[in-house]
OpenMM code with the backbone's topology and positions (N, CA, C; nanometers):
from openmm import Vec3, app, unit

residues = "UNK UNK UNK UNK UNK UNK UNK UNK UNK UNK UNK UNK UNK UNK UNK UNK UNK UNK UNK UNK UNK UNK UNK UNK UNK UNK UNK UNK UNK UNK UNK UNK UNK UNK UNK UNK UNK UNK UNK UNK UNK UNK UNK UNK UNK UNK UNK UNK UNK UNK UNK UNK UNK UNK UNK UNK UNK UNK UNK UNK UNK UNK UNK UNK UNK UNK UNK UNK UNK UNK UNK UNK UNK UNK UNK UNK UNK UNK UNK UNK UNK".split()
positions = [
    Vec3(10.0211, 4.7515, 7.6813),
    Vec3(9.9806, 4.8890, 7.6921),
    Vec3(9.9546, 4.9209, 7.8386),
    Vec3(9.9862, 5.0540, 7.8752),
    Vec3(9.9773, 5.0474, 8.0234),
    Vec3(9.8531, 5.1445, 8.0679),
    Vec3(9.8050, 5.1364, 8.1515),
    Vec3(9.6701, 5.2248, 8.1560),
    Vec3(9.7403, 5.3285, 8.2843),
    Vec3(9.6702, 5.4502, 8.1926),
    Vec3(9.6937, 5.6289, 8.2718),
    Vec3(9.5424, 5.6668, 8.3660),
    Vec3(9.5078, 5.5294, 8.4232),
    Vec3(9.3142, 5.6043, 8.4634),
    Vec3(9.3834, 5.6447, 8.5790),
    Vec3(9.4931, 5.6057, 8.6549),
    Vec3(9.5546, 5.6478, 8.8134),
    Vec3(9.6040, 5.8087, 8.7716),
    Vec3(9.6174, 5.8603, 8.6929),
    Vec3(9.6400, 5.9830, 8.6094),
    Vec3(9.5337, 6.0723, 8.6810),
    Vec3(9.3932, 6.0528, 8.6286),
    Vec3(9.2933, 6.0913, 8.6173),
    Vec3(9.2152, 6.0825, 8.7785),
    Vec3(9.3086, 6.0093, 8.8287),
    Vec3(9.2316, 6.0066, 8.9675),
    Vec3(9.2736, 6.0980, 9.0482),
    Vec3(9.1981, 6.2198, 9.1130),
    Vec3(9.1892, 6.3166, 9.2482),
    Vec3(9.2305, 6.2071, 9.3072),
    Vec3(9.3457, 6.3270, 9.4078),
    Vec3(9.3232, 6.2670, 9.5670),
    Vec3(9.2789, 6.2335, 9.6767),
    Vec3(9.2658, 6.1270, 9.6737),
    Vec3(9.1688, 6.1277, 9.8286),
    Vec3(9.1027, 6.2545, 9.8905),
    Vec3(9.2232, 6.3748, 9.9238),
    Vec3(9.1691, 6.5194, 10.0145),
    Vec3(9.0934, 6.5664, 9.8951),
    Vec3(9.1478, 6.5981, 9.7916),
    Vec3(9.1108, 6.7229, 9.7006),
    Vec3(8.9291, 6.7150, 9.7255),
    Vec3(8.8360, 6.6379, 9.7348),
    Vec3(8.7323, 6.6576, 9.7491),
    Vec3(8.6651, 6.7318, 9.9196),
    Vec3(8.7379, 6.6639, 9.9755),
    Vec3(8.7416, 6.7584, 10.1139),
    Vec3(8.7841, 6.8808, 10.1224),
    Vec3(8.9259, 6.8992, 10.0615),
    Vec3(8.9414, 7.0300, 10.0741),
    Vec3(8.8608, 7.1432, 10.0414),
    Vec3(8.8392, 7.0777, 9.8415),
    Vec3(8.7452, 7.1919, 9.7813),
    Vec3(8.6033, 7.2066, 9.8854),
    Vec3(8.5593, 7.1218, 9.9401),
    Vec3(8.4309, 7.1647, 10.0812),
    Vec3(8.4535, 7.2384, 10.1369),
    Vec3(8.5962, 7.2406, 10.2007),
    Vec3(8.6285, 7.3069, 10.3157),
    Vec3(8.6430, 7.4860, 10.3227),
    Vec3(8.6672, 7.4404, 10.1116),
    Vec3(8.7167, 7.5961, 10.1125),
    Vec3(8.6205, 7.6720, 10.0859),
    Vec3(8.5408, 7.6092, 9.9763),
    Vec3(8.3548, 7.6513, 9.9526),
    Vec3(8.3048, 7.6812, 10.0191),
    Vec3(8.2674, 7.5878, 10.1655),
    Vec3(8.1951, 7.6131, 10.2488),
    Vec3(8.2538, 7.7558, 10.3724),
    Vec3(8.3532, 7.7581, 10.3878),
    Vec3(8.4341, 7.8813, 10.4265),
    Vec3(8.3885, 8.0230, 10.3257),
    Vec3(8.3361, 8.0353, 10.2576),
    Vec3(8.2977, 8.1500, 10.1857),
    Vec3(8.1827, 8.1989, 10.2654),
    Vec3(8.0776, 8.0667, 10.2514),
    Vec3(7.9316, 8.0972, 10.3326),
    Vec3(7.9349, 8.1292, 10.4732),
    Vec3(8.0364, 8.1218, 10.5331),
    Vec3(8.0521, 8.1612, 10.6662),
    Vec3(8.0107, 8.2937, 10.7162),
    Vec3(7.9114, 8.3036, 10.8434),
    Vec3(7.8824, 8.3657, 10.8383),
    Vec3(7.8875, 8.4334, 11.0245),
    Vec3(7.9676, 8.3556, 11.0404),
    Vec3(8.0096, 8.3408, 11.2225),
    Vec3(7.9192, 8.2626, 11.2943),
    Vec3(7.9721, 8.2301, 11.4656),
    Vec3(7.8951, 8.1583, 11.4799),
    Vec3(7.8033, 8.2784, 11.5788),
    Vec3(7.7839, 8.3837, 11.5392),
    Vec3(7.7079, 8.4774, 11.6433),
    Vec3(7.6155, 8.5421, 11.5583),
    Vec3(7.6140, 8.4490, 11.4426),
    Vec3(7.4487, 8.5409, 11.3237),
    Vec3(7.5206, 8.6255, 11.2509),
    Vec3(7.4150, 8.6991, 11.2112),
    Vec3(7.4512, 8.8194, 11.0918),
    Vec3(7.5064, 8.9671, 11.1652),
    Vec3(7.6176, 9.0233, 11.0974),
    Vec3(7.6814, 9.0705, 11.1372),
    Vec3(7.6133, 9.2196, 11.0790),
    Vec3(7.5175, 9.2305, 11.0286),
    Vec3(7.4617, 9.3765, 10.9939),
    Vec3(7.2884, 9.3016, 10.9689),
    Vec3(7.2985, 9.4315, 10.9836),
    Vec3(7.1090, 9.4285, 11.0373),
    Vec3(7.0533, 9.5233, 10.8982),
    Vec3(6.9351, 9.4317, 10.8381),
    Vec3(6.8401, 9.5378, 10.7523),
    Vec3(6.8278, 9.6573, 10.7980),
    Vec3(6.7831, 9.7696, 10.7218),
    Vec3(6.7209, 9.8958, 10.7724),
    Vec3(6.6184, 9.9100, 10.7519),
    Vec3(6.5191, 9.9457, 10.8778),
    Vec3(6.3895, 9.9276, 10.8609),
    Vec3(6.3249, 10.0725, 10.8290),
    Vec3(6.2498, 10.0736, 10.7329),
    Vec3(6.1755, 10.1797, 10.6934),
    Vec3(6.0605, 10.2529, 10.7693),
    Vec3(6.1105, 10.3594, 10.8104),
    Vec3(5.9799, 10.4404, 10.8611),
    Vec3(5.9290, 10.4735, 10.8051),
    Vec3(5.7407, 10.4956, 10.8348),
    Vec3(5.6907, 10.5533, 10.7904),
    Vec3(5.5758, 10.6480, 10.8584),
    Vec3(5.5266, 10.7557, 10.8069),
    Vec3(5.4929, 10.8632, 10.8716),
    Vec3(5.3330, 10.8126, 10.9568),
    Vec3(5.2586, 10.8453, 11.0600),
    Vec3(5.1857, 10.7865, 11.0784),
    Vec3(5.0600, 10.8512, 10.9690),
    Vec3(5.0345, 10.8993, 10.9167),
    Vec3(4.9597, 10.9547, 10.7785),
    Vec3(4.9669, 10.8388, 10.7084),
    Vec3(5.0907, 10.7866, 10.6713),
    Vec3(5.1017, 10.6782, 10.5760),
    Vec3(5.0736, 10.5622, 10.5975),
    Vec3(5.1043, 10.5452, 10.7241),
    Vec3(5.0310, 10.3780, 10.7961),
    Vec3(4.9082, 10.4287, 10.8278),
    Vec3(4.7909, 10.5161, 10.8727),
    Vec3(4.6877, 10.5386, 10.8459),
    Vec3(4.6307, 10.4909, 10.6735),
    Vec3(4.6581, 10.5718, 10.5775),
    Vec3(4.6283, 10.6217, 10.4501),
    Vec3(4.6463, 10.3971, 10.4138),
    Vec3(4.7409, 10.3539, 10.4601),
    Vec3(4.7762, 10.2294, 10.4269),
    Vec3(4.6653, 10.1254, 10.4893),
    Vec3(4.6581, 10.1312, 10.6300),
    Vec3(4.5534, 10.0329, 10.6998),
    Vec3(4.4406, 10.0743, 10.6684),
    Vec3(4.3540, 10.1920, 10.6486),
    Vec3(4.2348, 10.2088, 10.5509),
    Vec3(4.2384, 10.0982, 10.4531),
    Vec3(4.3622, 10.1182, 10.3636),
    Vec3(4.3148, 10.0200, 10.2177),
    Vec3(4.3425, 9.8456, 10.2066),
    Vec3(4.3674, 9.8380, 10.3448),
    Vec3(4.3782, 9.6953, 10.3872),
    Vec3(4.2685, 9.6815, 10.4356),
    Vec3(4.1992, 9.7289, 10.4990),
    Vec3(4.1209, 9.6813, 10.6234),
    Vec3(3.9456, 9.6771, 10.4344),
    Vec3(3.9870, 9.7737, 10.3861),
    Vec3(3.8657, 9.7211, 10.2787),
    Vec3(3.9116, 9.5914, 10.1763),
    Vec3(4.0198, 9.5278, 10.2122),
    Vec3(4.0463, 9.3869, 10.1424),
    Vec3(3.9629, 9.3380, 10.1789),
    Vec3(3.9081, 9.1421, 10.0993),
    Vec3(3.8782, 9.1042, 10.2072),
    Vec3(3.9865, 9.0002, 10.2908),
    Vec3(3.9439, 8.9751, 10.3641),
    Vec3(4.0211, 8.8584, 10.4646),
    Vec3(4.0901, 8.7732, 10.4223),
    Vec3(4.0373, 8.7325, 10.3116),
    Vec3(4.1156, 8.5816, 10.2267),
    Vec3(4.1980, 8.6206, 10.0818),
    Vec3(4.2403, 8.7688, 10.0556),
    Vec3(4.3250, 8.8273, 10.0139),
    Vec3(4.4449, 8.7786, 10.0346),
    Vec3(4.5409, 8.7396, 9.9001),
    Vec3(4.6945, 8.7090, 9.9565),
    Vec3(4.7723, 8.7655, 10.0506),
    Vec3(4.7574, 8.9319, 10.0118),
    Vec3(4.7992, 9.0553, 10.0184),
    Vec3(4.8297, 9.0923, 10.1644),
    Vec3(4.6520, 9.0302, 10.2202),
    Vec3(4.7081, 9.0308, 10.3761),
    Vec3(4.7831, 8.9344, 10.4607),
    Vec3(4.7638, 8.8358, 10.3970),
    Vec3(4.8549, 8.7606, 10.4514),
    Vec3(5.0352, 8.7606, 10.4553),
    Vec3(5.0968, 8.8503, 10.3148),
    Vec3(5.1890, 8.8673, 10.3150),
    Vec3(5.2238, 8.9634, 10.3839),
    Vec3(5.1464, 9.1087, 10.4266),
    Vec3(5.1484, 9.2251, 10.4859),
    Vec3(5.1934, 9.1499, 10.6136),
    Vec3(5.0823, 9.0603, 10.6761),
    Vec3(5.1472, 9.0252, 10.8039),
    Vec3(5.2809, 8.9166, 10.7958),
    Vec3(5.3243, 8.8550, 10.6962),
    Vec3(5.4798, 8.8504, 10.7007),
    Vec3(5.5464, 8.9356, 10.7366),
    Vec3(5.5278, 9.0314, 10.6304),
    Vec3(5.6242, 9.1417, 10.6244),
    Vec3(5.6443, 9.2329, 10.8183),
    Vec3(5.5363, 9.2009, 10.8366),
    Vec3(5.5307, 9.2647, 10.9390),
    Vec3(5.6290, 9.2061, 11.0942),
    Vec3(5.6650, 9.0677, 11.0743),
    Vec3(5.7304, 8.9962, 11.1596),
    Vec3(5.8319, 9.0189, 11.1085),
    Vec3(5.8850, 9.0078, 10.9728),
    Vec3(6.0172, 9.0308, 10.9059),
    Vec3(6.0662, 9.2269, 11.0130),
    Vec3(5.9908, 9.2647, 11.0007),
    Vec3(5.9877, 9.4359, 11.0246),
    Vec3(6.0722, 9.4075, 11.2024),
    Vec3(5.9778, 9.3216, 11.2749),
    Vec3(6.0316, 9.3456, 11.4048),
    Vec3(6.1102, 9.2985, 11.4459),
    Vec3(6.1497, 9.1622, 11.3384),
    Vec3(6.3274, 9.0862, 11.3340),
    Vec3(6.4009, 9.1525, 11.3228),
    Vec3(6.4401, 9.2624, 11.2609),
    Vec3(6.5002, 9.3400, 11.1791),
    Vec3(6.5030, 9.4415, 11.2721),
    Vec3(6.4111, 9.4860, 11.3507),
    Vec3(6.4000, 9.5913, 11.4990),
    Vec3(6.4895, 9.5353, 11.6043),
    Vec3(6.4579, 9.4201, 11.6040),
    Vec3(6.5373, 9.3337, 11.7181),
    Vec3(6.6526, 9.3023, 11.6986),
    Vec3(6.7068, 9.3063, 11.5613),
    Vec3(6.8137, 9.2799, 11.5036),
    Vec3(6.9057, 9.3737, 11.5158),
    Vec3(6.8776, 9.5058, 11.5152),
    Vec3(6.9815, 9.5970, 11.5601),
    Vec3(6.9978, 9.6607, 11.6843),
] * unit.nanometer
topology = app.Topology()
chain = topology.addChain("A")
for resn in residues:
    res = topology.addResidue(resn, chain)
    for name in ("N", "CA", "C"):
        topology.addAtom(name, app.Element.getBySymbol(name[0]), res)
């Protein structure tokens, strides 16, 4: 009886290639992102009306801590375009 497992065997490339071609999707240049978030204005009424109801958190609130994420995300995104 003769054995078919050499049948069943990929080629050597085929695992490289399929990388090559996968990873070619995620490409994204080598000069960064090619479009920039849009950053939301807001009126100074509203960043008033807003830092009021932060500033009565207290300190060890998640809330502020993510606010000031958000807030570095905001000037990446400034700098970004």
């Amino acid at each position: 009886m003769t054995s078919n497992a050499r049948c069943w065997t990929p080629p050597a490339a085929a695992p490289l290639i399929a990388m090559l071609w996968l990873s070619g999707c995620a490409m994204d240049g080598s000069d960064g992102p090619t479009s920039c978030p849009p950053v939301v204005e807001y009126s100074p009424d509203e960043q008033s009306r807003a830092a009021a109801k932060v500033d009565a958190l207290p300190e060890s609130a998640l809330i502020v801590r993510m606010l000031s994420d958000y807030a570095v995300l905001r000037d990446q995104a400034r700098a970004c375009g």
